[in-house]
N, C-alpha and C positions, 0 to 999 in steps of 0.2 A: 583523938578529938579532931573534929572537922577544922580547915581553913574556912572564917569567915569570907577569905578573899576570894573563894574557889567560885560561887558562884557569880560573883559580878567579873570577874576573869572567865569564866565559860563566856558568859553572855555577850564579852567584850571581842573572845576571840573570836565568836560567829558573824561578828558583826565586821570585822578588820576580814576575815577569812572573805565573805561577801564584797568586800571592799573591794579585796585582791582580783578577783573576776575580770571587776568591771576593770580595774587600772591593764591589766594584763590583757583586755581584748585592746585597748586603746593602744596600751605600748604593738602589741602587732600592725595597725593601721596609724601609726604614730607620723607616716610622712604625711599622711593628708588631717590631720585635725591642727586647729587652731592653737596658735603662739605666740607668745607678744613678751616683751625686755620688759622687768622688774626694772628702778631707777638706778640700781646699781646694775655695774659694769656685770656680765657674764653670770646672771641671775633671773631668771627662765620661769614663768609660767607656761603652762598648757591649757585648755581643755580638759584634758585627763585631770589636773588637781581641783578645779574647779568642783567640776561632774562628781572625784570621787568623796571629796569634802563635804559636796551633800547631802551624797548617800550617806555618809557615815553620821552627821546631823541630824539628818531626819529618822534614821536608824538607834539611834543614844536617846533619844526626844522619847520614842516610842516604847526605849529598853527601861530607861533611866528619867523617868518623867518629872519636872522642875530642875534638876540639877545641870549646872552652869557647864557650858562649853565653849572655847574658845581653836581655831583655828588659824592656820597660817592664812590661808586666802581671804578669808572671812571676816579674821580677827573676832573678838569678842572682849569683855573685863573679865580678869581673874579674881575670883574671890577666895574665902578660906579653903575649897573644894570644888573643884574644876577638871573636866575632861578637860583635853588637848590632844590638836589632831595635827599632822603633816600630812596629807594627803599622797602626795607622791616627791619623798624626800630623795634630791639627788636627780632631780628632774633633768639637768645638763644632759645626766649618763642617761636618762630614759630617752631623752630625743634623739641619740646618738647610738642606741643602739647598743649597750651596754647593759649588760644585767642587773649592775651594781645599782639598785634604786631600791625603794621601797614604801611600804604604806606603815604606818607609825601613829600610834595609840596611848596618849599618858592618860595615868589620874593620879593628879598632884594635891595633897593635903598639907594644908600650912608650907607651900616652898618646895614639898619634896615628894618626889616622885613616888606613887607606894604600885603603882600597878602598871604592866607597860606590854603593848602586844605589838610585834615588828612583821608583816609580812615583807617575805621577798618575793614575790610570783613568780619573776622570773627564773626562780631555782625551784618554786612550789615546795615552799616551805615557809611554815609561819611560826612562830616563837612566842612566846609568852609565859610571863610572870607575873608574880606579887609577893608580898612583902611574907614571908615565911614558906611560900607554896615550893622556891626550887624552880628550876626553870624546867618549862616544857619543847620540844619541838616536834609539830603537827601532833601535838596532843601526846605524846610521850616524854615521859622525863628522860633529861636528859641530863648527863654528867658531863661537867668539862677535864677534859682530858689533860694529863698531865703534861707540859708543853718539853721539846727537846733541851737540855739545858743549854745546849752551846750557843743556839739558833735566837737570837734575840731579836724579836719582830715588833714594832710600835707604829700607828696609825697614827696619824697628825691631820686637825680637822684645819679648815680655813673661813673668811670670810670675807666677803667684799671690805669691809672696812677696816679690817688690820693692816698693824704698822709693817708691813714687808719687812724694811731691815731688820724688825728686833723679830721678827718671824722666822727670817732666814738665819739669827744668829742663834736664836733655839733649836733648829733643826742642824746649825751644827755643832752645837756643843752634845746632842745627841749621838752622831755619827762619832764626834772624836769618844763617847762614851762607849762606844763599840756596838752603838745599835742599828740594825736595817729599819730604814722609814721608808712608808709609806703611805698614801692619802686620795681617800676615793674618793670623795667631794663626794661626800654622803653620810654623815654621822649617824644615824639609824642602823645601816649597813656595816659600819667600821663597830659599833659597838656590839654590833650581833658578831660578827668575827673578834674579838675579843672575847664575847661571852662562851664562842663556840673553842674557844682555846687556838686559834688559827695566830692571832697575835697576842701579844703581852697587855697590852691594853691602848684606849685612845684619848690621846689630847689633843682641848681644843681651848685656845685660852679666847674664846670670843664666840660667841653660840645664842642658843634660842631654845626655848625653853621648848618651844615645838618640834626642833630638831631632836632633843637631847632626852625626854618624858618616857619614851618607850622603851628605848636600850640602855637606860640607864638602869632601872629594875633588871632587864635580862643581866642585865652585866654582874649586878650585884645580889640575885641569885645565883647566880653561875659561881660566886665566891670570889670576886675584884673586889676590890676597895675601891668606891667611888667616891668622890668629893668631888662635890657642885657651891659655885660661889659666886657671886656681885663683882664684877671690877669697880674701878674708880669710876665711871662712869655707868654704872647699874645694869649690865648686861652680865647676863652669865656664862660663866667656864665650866668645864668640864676635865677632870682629870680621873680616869679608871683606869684601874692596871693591877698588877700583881707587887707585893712589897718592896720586889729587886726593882721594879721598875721606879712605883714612885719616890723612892730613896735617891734611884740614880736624876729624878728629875727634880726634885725640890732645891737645890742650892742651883737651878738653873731657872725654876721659876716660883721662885721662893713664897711668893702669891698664896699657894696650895699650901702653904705649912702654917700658916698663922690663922 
């Protein structure tokens, strides 16, 4: 029996695929297009997000006609059924020359992610999933690999607005756990490397639902346990990983278990 997801997932991925172009001639010509500071400290618009947030708008509008969308740049309300876009997630590392960025595609029903398509350009590779389909890359299925057992690797996201101290005392209660961190200031990115089996999985206790929409599906096609949730203050977290993981991280952010 067919996935009903399969086609509105094609249509999605040609349309992020399209996306990928345009952001990837931009990231090459990236010294000279336009840039301006977000109100938070070290949070970066371009050009590039702007330009590719529309394409992809005006692209959904014409794939997916009346159905609600909302953007990082753009903004938009969320209703029961909602695309959601990052245009160019991890925009720091695009101005900089870094490959770790990417273009990032949810469709969230009631709260949760069911459909999610992450290009990276810069590796020319795009990823995609939905809720039974198994994760794709460049249009192939693709299995996540069994990861080495010694080798314990976890992504850790960030945000302008976290509390630093209790940030830094998570990341070491993780190290004394025996795990390597790391953190690309890219959640789209860190969760496609998770999905791809490269790390154990990523947490982020403070996120965006436009960050988090795309690679959260890949993640949990790929076979992670993800749990997404509200803090005290109605922002959302993200925690995906593998069982050893999130065992070893729940009595350290106990948040995830309740």
């Amino acid at each position: 029996m067919s996935n009903p997801h399969l086609t509105r997932l094609t249509a999605a991925s040609m349309i992020v695929e399209a996306a990928a172009i345009i952001a990837l001639d931009f990231f090459e010509k990236r010294d000279r297009i336009a840039t301006r500071t977000k109100a938070a400290a070290q949070d970066f618009v371009s050009e590039a997000d702007t330009a590719v947030e529309t394409f992809i708008r005006e692209k959904l509008a014409a794939a997916f006609p009346g159905e609600t969308v909302c953007g990082e740049e753009f903004g938009g309300t969320a209703d029961d059924a909602y695309w959601i876009i990052d245009p160019i997630d991890g925009t720091s590392n695009f101005l900089r020359g870094s490959p770790l960025w990417g273009v990032s595609l949810g469709f969230v029903r009631n709260g949760r992610p069911e459909l999610g398509v992450v290009a990276m350009p810069a590796e020319h590779r795009l990823y995609a999933a939905a809720d039974g389909t198994g994760l794709f890359c460049n249009g192939t299925p693709f299995v996540r690999p069994a990861p080495i057992a010694d080798i314990r690797l976890v992504s850790l996201g960030d945000h302008p607005q976290e509390d630093f101290e209790a940030a830094a005392r998570f990341q070491l209660g993780l190290r004394r756990a025996d795990w390597i961190v790391e953190a690309f200031h890219s959640t789209s990115v860190s969760l496609v490397y998770a999905a791809r089996g490269i790390f154990d999985g990523h947490l982020q206790t403070r996120t965006t639902m436009w960050d988090i929409a795309g690679g959260a599906v890949l993640a949990r096609e790929a076979g992670l346990e993800v749990r997404i949730g509200l803090n005290a203050e109605g922002q959302e977290w993200i925690a995906a990983g593998t069982p050893e993981l999130l065992s070893t991280v729940e009595p350290l952010w106990p948040e995830i278990a309740a």
